[in-house]
C-alpha positions in Angstrom: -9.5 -3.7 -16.7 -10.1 -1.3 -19.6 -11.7 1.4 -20.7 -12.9 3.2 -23.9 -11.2 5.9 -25.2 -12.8 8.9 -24.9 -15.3 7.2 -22.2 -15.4 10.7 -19.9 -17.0 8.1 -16.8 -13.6 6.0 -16.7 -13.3 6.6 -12.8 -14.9 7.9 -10.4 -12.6 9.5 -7.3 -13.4 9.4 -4.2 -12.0 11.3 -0.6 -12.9 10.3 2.4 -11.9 12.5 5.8 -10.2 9.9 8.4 -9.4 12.9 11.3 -11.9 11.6 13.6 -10.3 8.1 13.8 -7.9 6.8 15.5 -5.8 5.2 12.5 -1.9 5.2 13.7 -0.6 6.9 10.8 -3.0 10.1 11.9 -2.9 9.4 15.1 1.2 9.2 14.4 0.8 12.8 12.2 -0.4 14.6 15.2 2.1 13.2 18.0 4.7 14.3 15.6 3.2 17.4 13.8 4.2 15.9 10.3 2.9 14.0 7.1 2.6 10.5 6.9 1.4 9.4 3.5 1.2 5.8 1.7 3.3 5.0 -1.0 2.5 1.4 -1.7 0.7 -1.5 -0.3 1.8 -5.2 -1.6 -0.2 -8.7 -0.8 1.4 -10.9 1.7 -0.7 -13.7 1.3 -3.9 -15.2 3.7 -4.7 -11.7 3.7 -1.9 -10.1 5.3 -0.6 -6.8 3.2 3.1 -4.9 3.4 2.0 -1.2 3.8 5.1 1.6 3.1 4.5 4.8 4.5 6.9 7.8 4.0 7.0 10.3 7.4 7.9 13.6 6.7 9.2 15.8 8.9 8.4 13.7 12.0 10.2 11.3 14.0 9.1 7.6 11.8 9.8 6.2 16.0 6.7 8.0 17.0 4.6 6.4 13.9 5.9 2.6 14.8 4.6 3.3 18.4 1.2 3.8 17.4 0.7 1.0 14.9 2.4 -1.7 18.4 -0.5 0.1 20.1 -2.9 -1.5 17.7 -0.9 -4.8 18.2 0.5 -4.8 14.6 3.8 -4.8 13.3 6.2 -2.2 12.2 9.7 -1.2 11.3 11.8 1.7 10.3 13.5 0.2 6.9 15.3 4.2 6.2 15.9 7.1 8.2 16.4 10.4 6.8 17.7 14.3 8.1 13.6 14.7 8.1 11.8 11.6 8.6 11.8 7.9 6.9 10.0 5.3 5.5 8.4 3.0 7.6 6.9 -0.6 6.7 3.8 -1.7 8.3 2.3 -5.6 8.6 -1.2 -5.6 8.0 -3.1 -8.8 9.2 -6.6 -7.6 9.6 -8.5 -5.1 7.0 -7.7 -1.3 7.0 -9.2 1.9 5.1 -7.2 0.9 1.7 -7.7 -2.8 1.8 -11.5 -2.3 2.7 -11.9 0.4 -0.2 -10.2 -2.6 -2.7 -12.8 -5.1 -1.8 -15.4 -3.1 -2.3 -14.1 -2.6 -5.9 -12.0 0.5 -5.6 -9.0 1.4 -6.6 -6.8 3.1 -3.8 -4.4 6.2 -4.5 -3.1 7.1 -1.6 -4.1 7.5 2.6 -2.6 10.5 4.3 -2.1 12.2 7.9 -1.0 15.7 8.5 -1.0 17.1 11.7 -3.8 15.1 12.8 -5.8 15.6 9.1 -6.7 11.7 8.1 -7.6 11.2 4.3 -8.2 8.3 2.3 -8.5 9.0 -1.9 -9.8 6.2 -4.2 -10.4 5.7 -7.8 -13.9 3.7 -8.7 -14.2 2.0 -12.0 -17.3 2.6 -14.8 -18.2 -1.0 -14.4 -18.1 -0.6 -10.4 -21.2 0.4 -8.3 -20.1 4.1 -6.5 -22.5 4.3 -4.3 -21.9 0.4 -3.3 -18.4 1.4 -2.6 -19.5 4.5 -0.2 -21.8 2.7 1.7 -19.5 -0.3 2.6 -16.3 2.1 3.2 -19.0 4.0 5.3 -20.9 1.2 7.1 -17.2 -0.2 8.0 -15.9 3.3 8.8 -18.3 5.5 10.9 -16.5 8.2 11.6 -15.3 8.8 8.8 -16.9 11.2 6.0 -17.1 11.1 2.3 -15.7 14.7 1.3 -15.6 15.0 -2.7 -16.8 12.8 -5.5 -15.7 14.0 -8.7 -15.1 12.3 -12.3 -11.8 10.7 -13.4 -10.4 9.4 -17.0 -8.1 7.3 -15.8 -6.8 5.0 -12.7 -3.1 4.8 -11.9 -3.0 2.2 -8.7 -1.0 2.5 -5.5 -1.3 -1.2 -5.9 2.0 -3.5 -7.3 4.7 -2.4 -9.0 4.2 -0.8 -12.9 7.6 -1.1 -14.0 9.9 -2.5 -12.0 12.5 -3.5 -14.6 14.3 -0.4 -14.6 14.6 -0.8 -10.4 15.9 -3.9 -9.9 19.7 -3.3 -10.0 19.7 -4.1 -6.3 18.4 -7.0 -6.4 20.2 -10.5 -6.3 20.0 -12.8 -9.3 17.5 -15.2 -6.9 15.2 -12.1 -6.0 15.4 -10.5 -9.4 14.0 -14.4 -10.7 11.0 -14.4 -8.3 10.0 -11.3 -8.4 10.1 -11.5 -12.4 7.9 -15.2 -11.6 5.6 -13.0 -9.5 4.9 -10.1 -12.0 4.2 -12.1 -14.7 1.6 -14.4 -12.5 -0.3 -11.8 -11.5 0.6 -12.2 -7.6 1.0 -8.0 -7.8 -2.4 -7.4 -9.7 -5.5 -6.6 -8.5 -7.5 -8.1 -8.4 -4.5 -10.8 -7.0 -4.5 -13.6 -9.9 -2.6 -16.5 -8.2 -1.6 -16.8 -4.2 1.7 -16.9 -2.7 1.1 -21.0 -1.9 0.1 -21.3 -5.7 3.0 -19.7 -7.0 5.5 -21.7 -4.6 4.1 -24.9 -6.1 4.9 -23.6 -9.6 8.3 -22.5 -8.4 9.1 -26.0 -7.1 9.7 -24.1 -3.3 8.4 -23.6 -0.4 5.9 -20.7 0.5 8.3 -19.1 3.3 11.1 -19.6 1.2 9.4 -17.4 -1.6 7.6 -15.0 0.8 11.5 -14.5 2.4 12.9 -13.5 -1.4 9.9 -11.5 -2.2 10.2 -9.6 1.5 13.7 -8.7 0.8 13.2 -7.8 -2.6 10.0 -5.5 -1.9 12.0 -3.7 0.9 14.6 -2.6 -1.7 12.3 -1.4 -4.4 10.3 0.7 -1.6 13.6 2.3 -0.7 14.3 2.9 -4.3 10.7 4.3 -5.3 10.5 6.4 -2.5 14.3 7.9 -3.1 15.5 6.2 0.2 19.1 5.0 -0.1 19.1 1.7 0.2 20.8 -0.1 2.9 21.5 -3.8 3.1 22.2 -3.6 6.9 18.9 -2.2 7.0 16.5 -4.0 4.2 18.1 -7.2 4.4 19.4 -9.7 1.8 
């Protein structure tokens, strides 16, 4: 999507509080007395997303706890002297996938000390008030806290430029993620599915989800400044 120059009603942001729910990674925040804040989120396919969450000052152990209490997946792909980066599976909606299919554009979700927040661009063309109400009407605890004017959207969403990251990558991930980019699988909204793509490819859809796993893993690590381990993030 794009805008007018000059168009001052390019975005509209929105915050919502989260404190009062029991989401893992504020849940997670308050065990540990730390910040756990979403980086990135990147489509799995049928739904599922890969959410990458940097903990700060907090054990990351104490964060992959309470997501298995909600009966989803996660892993510690770094550890630091302070914290980590921790990758979550997401099969069933959450605050930032709900907030995109309304029509918004996420920025980021955060916990700190038990402090939830959720911050989201809406586009011009995109109804705000629709967007409240379903993020509300889905989420009632949670509260809308500010609502102010934007001239641009930068989305937590994909990769922007992932050419100058990709040093760690094999020749085979390189090539798929490259295929990927350019079909729209990181846009949003998604332009092709994981199953389409694979077709194109001439592979198989695990085959391609396995390349794109790997290679996602090691541009998280590398976006987040995480050295990157192959023991740890796989080949």
């Amino acid at each position: 999507m794009s805008f007018e120059a000059g168009d001052k009603r390019q975005a509209t942001r929105l915050e919502f509080d989260l404190s009062a729910g029991t989401y893992p990674f504020v849940v997670a925040s308050a065990r540990s007395s730390c910040t756990i804040a979403l980086q990135n989120c990147l489509p799995r396919g049928d739904g599922a997303y890969a959410e990458f969450f940097t903990v700060e000052d907090g054990n990351p152990e104490v964060f992959v706890d309470c997501v298995a209490d909600r009966r989803a997946d996660a892993e510690v792909l770094n550890r630091t002297a302070g914290g980590g980066l921790v990758e979550v599976d997401v099969e069933e909606h959450c605050p930032v996938v709900t907030l995109t299919d309304a029509g918004a554009v996420p920025r980021t979700a955060r916990g700190t000390d038990g402090d939830g927040a959720v911050v989201a661009d809406v586009p011009a063309a995109t109804d705000t008030t629709a967007v409240i109400e379903s993020f509300l009407d889905t989420y009632p605890v949670a509260e809308l806290t500010a609502k102010r004017q934007r001239e641009s959207i930068t989305p937590l969403f994909g990769f922007q430029d992932y050419a100058a990251l990709t040093d760690s990558l094999t020749d085979r991930q390189r090539e798929l993620l490259a295929a990927a980019h350019e079909a729209g699988y990181y846009g949003w909204p998604r332009e092709t599915t994981a199953e389409e793509l694979a077709g194109r490819l001439d592979i198989s859809a695990p085959t391609l989800h396995k390349h794109l796993r790997a290679a996602e893993r090691k541009l998280a690590a590398t976006l987040l400044a995480c050295p990157s381990e192959e023991s740890a993030l796989g080949n």
